[in-house]
TIPA-79263 format. One record per residue (C-alpha): residue number from 0; x, y, z. Coordinates in nm, 4 decimals. Layout:
// residues N
<node NUM <X Y Z>>
...
// end
This chain:
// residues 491
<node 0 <7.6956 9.9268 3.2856>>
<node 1 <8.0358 9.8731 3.4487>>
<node 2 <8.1656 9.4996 3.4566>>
<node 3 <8.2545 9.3937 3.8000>>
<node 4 <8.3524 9.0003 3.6459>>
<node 5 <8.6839 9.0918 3.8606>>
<node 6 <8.4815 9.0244 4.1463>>
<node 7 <8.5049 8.6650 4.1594>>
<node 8 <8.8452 8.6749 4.2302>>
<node 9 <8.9199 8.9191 4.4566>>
<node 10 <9.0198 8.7323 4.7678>>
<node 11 <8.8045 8.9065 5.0893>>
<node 12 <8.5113 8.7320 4.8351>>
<node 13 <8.6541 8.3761 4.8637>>
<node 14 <8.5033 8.1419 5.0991>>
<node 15 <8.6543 8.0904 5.4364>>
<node 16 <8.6929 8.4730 5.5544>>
<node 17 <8.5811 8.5265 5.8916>>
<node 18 <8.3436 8.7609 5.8223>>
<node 19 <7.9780 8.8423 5.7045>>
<node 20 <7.9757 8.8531 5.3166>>
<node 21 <7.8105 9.1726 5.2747>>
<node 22 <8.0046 9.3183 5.4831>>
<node 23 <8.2937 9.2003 5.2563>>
<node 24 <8.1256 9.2934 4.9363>>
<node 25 <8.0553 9.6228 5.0631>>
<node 26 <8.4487 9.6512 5.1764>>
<node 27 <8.5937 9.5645 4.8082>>
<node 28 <8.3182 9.7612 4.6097>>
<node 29 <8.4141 10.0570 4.8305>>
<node 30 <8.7728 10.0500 4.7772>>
<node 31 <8.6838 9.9997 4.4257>>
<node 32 <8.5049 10.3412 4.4576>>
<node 33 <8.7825 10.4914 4.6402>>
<node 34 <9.0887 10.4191 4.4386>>
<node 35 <8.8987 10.4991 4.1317>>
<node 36 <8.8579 10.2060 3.9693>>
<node 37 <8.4902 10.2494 3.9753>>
<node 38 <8.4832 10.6134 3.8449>>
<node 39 <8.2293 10.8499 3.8804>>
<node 40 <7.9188 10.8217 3.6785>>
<node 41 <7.9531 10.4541 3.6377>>
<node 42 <7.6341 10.2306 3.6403>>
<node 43 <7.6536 9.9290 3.8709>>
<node 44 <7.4502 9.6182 3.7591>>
<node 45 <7.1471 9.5616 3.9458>>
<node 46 <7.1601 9.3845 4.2437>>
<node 47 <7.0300 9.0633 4.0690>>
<node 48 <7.2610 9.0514 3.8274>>
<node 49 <7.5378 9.0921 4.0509>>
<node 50 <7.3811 8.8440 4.2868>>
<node 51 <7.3822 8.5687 3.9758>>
<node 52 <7.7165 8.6775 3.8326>>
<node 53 <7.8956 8.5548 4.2048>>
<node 54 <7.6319 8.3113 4.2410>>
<node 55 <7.5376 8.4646 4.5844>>
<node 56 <7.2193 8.5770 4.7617>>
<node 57 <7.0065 8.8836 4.6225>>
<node 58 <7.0071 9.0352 4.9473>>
<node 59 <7.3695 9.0082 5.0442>>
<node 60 <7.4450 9.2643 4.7096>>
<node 61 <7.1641 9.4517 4.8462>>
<node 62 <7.2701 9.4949 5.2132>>
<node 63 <7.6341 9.6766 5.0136>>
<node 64 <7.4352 9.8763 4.8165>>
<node 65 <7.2367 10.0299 5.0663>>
<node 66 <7.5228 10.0741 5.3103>>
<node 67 <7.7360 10.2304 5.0158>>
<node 68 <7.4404 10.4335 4.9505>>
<node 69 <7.4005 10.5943 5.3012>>
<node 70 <7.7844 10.7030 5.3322>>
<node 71 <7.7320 10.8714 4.9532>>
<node 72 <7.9715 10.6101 4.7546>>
<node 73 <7.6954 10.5597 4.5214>>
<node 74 <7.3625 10.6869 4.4435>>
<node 75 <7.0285 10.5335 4.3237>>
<node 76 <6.8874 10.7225 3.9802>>
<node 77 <6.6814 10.6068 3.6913>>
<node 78 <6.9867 10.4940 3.5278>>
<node 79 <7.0616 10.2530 3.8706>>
<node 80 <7.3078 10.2532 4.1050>>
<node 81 <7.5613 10.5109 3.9854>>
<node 82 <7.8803 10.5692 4.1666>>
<node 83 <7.9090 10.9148 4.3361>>
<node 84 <8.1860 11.1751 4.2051>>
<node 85 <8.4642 11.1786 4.5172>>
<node 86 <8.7172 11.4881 4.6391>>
<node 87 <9.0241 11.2959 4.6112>>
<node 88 <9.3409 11.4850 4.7322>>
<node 89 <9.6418 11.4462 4.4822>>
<node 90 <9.9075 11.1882 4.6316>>
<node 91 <10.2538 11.3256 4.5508>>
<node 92 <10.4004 11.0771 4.7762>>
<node 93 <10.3305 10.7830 4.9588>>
<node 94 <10.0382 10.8120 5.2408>>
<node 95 <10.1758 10.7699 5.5505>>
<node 96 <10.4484 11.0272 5.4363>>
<node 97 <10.1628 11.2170 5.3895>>
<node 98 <10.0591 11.2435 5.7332>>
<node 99 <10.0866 11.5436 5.9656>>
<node 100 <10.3235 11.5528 6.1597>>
<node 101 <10.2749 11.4146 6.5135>>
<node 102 <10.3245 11.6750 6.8505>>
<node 103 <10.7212 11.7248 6.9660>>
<node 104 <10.6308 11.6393 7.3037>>
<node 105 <10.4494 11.2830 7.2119>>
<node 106 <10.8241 11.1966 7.1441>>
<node 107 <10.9069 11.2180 7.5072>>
<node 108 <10.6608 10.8954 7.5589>>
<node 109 <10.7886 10.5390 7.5882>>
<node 110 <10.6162 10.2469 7.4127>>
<node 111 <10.4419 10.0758 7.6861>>
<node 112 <10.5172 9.7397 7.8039>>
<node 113 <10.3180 9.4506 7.6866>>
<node 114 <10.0620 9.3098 7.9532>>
<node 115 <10.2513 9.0345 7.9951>>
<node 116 <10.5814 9.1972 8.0527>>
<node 117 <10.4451 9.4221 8.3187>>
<node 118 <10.4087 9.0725 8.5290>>
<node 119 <10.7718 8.9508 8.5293>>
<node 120 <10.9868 8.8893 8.7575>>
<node 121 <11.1496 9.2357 8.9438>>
<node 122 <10.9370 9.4798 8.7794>>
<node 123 <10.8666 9.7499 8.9892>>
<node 124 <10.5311 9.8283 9.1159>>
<node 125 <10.3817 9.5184 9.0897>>
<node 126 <10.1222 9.4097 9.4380>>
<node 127 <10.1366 9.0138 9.4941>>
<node 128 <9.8078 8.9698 9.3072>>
<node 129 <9.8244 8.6078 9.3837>>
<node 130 <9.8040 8.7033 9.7658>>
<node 131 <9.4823 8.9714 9.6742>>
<node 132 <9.1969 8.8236 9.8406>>
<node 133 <8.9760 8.7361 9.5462>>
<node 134 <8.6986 8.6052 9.6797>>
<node 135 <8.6129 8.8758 9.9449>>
<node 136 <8.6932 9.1197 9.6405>>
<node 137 <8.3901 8.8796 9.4594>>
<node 138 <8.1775 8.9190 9.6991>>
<node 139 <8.1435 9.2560 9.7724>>
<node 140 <8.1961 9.3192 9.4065>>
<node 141 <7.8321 9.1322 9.3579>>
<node 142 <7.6547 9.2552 9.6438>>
<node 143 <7.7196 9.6305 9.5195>>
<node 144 <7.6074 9.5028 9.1481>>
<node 145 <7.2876 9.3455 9.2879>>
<node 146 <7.2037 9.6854 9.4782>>
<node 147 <7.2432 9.9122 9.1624>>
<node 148 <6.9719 10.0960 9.0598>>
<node 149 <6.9133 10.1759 8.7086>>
<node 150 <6.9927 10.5668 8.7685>>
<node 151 <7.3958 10.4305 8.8202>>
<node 152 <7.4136 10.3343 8.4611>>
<node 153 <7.4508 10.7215 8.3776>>
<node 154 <7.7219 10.9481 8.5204>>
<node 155 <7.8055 11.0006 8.8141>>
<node 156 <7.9169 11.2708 9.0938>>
<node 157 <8.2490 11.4325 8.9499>>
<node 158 <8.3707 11.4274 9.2721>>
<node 159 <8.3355 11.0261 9.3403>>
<node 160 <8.0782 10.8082 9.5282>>
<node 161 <7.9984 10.9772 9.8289>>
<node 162 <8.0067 10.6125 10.0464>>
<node 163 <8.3817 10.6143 9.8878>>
<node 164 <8.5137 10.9611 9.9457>>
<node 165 <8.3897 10.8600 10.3157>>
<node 166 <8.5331 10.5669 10.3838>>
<node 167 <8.8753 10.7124 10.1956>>
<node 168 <8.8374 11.0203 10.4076>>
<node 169 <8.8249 10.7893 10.7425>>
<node 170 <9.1185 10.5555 10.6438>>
<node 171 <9.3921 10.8642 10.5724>>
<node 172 <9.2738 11.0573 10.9059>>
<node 173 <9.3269 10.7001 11.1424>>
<node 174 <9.6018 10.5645 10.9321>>
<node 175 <9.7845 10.8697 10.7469>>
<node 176 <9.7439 11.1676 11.0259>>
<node 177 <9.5619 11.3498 10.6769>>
<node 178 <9.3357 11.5827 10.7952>>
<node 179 <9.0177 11.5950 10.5616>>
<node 180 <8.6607 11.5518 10.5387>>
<node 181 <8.4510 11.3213 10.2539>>
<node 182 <8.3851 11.7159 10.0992>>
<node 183 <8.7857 11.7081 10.0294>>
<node 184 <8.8556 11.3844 9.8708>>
<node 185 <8.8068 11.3748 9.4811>>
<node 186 <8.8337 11.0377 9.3447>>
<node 187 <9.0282 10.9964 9.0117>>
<node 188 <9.0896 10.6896 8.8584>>
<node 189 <9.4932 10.6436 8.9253>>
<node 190 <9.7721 10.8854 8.9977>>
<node 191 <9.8073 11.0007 8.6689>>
<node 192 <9.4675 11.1438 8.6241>>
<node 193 <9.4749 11.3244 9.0023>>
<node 194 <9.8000 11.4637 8.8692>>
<node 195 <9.6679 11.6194 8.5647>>
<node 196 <9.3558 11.7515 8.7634>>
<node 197 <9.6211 11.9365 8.9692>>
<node 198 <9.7957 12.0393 8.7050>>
<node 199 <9.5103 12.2193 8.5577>>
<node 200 <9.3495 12.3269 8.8918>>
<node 201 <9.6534 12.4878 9.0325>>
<node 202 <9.9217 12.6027 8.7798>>
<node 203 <9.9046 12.7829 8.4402>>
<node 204 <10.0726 12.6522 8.1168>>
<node 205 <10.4154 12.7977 8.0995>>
<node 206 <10.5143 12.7740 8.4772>>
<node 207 <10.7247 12.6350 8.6840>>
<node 208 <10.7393 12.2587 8.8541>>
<node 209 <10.9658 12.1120 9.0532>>
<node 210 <11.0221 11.7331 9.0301>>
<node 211 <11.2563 11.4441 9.1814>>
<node 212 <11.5758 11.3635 9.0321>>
<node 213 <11.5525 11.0905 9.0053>>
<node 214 <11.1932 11.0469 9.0055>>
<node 215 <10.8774 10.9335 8.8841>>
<node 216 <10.8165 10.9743 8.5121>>
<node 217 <10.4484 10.9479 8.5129>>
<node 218 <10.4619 11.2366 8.6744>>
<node 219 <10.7360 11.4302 8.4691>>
<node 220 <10.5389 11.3185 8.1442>>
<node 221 <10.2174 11.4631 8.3108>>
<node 222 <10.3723 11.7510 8.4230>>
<node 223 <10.5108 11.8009 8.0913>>
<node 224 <10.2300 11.7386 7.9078>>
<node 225 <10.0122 11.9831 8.0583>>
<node 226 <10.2882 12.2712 7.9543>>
<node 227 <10.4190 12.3298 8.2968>>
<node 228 <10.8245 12.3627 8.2697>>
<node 229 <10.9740 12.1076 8.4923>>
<node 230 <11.3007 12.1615 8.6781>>
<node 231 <11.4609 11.8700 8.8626>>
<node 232 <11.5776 11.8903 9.1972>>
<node 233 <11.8862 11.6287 9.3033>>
<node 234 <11.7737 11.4057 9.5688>>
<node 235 <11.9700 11.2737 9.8515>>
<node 236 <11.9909 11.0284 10.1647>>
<node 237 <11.7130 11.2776 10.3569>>
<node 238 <11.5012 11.3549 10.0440>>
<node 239 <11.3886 11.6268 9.7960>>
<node 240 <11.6870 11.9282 9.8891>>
<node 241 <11.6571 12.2204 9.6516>>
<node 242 <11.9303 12.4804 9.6836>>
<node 243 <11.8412 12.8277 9.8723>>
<node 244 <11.9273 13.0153 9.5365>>
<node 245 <11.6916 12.7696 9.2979>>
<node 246 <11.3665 12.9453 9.5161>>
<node 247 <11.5233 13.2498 9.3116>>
<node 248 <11.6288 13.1236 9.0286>>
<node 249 <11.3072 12.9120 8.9249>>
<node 250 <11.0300 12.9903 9.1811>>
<node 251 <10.7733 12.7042 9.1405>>
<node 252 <10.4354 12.6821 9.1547>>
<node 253 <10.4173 12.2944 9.1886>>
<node 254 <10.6565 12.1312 9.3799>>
<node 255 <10.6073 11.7177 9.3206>>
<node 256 <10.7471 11.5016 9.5843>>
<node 257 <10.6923 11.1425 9.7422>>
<node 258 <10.7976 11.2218 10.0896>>
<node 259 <10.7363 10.8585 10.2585>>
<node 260 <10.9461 10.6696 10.0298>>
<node 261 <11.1124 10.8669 9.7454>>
<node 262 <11.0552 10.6991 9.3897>>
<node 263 <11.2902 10.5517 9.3094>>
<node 264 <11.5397 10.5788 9.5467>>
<node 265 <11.3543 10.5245 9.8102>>
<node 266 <11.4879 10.8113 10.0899>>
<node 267 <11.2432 10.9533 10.3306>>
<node 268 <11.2372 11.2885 10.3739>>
<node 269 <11.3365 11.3891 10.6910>>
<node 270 <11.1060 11.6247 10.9329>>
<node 271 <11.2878 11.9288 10.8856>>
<node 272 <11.3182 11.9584 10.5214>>
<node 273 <10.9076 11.8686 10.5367>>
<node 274 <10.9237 12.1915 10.7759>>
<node 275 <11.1301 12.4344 10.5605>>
<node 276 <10.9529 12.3132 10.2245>>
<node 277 <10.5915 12.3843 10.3842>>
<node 278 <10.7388 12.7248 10.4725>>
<node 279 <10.8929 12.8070 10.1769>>
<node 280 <10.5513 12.6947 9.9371>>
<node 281 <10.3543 12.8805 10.1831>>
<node 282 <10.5676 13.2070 10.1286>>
<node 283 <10.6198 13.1547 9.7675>>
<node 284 <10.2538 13.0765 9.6812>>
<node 285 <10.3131 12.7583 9.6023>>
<node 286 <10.1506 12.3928 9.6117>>
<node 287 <10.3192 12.0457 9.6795>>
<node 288 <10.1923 11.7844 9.5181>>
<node 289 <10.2318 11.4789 9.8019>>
<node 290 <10.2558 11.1444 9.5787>>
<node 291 <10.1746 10.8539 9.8850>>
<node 292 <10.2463 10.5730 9.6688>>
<node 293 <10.3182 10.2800 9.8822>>
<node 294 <10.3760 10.4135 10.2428>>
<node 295 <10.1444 10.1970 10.3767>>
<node 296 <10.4337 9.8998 10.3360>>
<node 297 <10.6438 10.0141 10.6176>>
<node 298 <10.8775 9.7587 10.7368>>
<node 299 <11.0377 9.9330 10.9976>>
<node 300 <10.8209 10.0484 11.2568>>
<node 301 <10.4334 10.2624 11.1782>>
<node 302 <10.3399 10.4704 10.8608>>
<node 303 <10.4984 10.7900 10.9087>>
<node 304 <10.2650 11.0684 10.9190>>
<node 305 <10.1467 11.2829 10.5789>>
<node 306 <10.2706 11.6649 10.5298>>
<node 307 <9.9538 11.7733 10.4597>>
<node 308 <9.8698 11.6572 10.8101>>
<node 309 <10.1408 11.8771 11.0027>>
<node 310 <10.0374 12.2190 10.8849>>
<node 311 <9.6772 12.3968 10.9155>>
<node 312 <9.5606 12.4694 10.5764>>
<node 313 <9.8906 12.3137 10.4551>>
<node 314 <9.9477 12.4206 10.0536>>
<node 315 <9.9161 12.0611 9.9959>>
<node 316 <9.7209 11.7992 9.7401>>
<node 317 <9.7723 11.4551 9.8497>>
<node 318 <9.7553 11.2548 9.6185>>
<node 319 <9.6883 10.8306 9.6658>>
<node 320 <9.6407 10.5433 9.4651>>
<node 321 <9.4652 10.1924 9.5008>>
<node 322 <9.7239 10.0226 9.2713>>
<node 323 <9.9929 9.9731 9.4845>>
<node 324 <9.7342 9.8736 9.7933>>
<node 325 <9.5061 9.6399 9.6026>>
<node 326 <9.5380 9.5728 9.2091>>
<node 327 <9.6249 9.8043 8.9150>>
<node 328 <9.3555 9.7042 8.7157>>
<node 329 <9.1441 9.8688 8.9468>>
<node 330 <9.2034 10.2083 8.8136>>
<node 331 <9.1215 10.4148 9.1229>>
<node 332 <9.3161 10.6702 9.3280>>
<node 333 <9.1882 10.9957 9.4947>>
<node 334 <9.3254 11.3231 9.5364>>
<node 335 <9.2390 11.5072 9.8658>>
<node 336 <9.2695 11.8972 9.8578>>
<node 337 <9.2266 12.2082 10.1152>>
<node 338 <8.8137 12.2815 10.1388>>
<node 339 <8.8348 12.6130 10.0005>>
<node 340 <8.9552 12.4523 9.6784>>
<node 341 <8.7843 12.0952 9.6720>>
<node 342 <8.4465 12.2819 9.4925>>
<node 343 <8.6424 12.4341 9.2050>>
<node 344 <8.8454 12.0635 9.1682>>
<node 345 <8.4711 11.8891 9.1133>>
<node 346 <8.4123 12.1585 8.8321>>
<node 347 <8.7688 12.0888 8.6485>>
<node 348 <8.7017 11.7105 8.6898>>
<node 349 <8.3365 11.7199 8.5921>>
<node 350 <8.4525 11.8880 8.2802>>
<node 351 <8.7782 11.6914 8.1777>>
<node 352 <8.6199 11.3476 8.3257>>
<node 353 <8.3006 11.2465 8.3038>>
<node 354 <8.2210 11.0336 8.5883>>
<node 355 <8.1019 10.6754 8.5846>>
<node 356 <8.1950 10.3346 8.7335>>
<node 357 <7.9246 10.3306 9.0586>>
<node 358 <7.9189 9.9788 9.1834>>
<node 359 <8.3000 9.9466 9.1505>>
<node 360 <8.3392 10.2406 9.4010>>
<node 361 <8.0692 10.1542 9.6381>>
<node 362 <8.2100 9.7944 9.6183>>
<node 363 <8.5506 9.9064 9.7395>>
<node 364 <8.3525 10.1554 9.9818>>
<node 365 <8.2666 9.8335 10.1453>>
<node 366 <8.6154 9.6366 10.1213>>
<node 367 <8.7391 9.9334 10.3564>>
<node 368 <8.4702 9.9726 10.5349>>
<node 369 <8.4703 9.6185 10.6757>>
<node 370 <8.7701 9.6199 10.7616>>
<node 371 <8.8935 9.3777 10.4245>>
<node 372 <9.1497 9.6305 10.3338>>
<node 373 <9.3117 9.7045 10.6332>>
<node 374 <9.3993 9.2980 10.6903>>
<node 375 <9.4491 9.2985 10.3324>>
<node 376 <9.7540 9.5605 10.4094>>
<node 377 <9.8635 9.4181 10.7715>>
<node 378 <9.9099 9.0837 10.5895>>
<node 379 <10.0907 9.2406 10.2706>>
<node 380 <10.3554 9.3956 10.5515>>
<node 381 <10.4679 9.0695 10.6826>>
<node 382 <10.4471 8.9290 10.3078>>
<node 383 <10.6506 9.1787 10.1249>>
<node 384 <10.8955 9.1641 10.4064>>
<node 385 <10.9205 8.8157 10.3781>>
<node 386 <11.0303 8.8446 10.0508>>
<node 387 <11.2405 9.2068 10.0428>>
<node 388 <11.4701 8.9671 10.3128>>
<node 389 <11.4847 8.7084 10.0491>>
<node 390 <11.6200 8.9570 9.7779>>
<node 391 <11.8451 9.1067 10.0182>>
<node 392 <12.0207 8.7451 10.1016>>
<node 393 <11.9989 8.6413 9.7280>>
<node 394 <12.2397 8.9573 9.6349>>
<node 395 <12.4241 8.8658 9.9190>>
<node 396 <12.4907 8.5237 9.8209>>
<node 397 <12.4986 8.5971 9.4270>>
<node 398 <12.5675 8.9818 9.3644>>
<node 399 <12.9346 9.0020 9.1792>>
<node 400 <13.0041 9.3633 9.2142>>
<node 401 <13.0769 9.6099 9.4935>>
<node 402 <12.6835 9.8204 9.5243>>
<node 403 <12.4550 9.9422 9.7926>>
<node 404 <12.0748 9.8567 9.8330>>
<node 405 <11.8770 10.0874 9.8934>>
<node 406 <11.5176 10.1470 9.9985>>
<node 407 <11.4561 9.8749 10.2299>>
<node 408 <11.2442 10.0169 10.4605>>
<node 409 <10.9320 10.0893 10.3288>>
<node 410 <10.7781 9.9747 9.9878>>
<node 411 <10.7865 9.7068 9.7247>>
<node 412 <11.1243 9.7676 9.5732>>
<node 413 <11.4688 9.8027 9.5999>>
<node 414 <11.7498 9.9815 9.4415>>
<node 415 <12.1087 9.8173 9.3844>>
<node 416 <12.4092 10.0412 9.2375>>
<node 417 <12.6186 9.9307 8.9970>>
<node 418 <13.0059 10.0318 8.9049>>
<node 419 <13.0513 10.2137 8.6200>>
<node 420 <13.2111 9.9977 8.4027>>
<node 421 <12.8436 9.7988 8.4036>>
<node 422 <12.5644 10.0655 8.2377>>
<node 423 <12.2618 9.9532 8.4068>>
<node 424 <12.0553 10.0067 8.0301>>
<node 425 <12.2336 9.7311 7.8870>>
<node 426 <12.1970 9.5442 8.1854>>
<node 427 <11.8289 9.6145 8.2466>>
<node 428 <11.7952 9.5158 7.8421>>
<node 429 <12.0097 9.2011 7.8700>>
<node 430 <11.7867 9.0462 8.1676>>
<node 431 <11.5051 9.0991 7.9547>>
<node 432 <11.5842 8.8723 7.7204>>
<node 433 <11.5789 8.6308 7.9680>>
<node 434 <11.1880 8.6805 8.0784>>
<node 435 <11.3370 8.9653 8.3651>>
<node 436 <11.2142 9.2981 8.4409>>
<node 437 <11.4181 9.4794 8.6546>>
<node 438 <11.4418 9.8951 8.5413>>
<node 439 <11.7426 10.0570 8.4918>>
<node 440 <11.7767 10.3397 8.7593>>
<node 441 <11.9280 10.5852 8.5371>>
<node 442 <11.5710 10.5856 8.3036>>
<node 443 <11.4238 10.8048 8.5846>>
<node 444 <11.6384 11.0840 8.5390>>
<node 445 <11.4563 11.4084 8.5145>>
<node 446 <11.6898 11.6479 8.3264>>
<node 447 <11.9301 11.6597 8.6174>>
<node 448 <12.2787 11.5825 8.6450>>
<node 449 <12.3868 11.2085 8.5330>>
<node 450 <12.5752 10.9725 8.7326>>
<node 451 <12.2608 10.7247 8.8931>>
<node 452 <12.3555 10.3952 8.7380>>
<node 453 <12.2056 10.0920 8.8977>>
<node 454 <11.8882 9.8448 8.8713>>
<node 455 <11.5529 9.9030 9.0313>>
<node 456 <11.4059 9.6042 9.1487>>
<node 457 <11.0385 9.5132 9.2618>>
<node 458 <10.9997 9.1927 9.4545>>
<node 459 <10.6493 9.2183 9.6528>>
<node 460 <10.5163 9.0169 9.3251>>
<node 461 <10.7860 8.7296 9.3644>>
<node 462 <10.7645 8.4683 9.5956>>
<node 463 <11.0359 8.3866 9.8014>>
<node 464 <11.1802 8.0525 9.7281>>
<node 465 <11.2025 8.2103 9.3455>>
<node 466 <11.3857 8.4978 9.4093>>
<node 467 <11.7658 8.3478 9.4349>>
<node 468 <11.7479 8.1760 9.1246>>
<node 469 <11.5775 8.4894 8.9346>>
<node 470 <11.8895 8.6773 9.0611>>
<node 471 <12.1251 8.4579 8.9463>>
<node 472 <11.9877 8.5009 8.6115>>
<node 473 <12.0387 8.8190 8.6243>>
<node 474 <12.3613 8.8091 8.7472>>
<node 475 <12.4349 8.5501 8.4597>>
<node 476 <12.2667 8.8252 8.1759>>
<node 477 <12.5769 9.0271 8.2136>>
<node 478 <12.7587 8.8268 8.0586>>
<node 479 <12.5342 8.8272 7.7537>>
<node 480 <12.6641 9.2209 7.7164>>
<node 481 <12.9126 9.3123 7.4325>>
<node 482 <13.2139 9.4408 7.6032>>
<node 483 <13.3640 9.7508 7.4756>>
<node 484 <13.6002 9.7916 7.2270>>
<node 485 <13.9430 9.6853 7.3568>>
<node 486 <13.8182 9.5634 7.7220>>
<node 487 <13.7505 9.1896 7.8209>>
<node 488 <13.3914 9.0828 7.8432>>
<node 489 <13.2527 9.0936 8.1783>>
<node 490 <13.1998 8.7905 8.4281>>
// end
């Protein structure tokens, strides 16, 4: 009979843990097991003598048994409880050493900001949630729960709520110039996830993608990470402009671009590089992946129309997100693709994502339908310009060194250069440490040529009489920089 008197003074058995006692006597008699120090073939007392040896209830020692029982720790015989006999790999060094080793390409992936972080001030992306309107959002939200039937609980159409494709399919062809039907439109749940079902609908492993440089890195990491070889193309004042010879050189099969307002830089590409690029996919059998991010925040003049609008049967997925719009905990976006390829799409999604979330689609089936979201955006215009103007004037009034803004006229950010003698990582790190968020420009570099250095800034989340004194604390961080060796520090 093995003596378990150490028991008493093992410290998950002291009172005070937060936790059900069995469940804790079941922890340390199983690590007991494990390391060995309960062998194999050792008797455990009964469970009343255990009970009255830590002075504790009969049934809390025989909850632990029976659990250490059922995942074959121990085993009941005539002799008692007897521990089981365990494969136990030799450690010849320390256990996390031990590990496999993780992929090559999960080292291309940045540790996420914290959920606070993501909300400070000048962090791009960010919709004024404070200006979201809630209760409307409530209300529908509860009306679409009370309607539910029972048979929503389980999954759903791969392809999306049909009320939702709908009223998506009905916004882009009034608002967007997309033309589509409710049979085209495959609702994901964010940009990221439309991009991987395009990724695996319309390229192989091993081929070729074109991407911004500078760009998005959501989609270089999902472009990446679905084994399609990503070549950057520079961009300039009128967009995406790949060289005649790189259609040679590296013919793609996806070509990702954000045409409205180029991330980050914000240029639009002008109507006849849209043209030549349609032209040029079309005769090279390739697809362009449209990213419509934010064009709906146009502060100079209407929405400018979508490519996959000017072509018939345009090689195009456009893809579109709710994030930027609404609220990005809301986790929905849509992808809208030619007909003769939408069926195939609902088989790759139905397989790779199982559909669910019912009421929350047919709740914001009903936001656009009543017309909530389209005020929601007309008011978001006049509010984001509002407070782009305020940014502009504070970087008038406080900006120390010679730069260009860019991006104004569409959006929820902006881009300011910065000289060379000022790397915009240690500045982007330095107004950090004093609660900023602001991204250094040259982190969206795509494997293209170096040389962008300046901050990108999003404002639509900060209200305008904060905005000066947020940018004189950044202009005051870089001062908090080490200068280089040799030079004076920077004022």
């Amino acid at each position: 009979m093995s003596d378990l008197h150490w028991l008493k003074n093992d410290p998950l058995l002291l009172p005070g843990v937060p936790e059900p006692l069995q469940r804790r006597l079941y922890r340390v008699l199983r690590e007991a097991v494990v390391e060995g120090r309960l062998q194999a073939g050792a008797v455990l007392p009964s469970t009343r003598a255990l009970a009255g040896q830590l002075k504790i209830a009969r049934n809390t020692v025989l909850h632990a048994y029976e659990q250490l029982a059922a995942e074959g720790y121990v085993q009941a015989d005539r002799q008692g409880t007897v521990v089981c006999a365990l494969e136990r790999p030799r450690r010849a060094v320390p256990h996390s050493a031990a590990m496999p080793p993780l992929s090559r390409r999960s080292a291309g992936f940045q540790r996420p900001r914290s959920a606070e972080a993501q909300l400070r001030p000048f962090v791009p992306g960010n919709p004024a949630l404070d200006a979201f309107p809630w209760p409307v959002w409530q209300r529908v939200s509860a009306r679409a729960t009370r309607q539910a039937a029972w048979r929503e609980a389980g999954y759903r159409d791969a392809a999306g709520e049909p009320e939702l494709r709908q009223a998506i399919a009905t916004y882009l062809r009034a608002s967007r110039g997309v033309v589509c039907g409710p049979e085209q439109v495959i609702v994901t749940e964010g940009t990221q996830e439309g991009l991987a079902l395009c990724a695996q609908l319309l390229a192989d492993a091993g081929d070729t993608a074109w991407i911004e440089h500078p760009g998005y890195g959501g989609a270089f990491a999902g472009l990446r990470a679905a084994g399609l070889h990503c070549v950057p193309v520079t961009v300039d004042a009128e967009g995406m402009s790949p060289p005649p010879a790189l259609w040679r050189q590296a013919p793609p099969r996806l070509i990702y671009t954000t045409p409205s307002h180029q991330y980050p830089l914000g240029s639009v590409l002008s109507l006849p590089r849209r043209l030549a690029l349609l032209a040029q996919a079309r005769a090279q059998g390739a697809w362009i992946l449209e990213d419509d991010y934010d064009s709906e925040f146009r502060h100079a003049g209407p929405p400018l129309a979508a490519m996959q609008g000017l072509e018939p049967d345009a090689p195009v997925a456009y893809l579109g997100t709710f994030s930027k719009t609404l609220f990005p905990g809301l986790r929905l976006g849509f992808v809208v693709l030619p007909a003769a390829v939408a069926e195939r799409a609902t088989g790759v999604a139905g397989a790779l994502w199982p559909r669910g979330r019912a009421t929350t689609q047919r709740a914001l089936a009903a936001f656009i339908d009543e017309g909530h979201f389209t005020r929601h955006l007309r008011r978001m215009r006049v509010l984001y310009a509002e407070r782009q103007q305020a940014l502009r004037e504070a970087l008038a009034h406080h900006w120390r060194w010679p730069g260009t803004v860019l991006g104004g006229d569409c959006g929820m950010h902006l881009v300011v250069s910065l000289p060379d003698g000022l790397p915009d990582v240690d500045l982007a790190r330095a107004t950090a440490q004093r609660g900023l968020g602001p991204r250094a420009l040259s982190a969206y570099g795509t494997g293209g040529p170096a040389g962008f250095n300046g901050l990108v800034m999003g404002y639509a989340h900060v209200p305008a009489d904060q905005v000066a004194d947020h940018v004189r604390a950044l202009v005051s961080a870089a001062g908090d920089i080490p200068a280089p060796k040799g030079k004076a520090a920077r004022t």
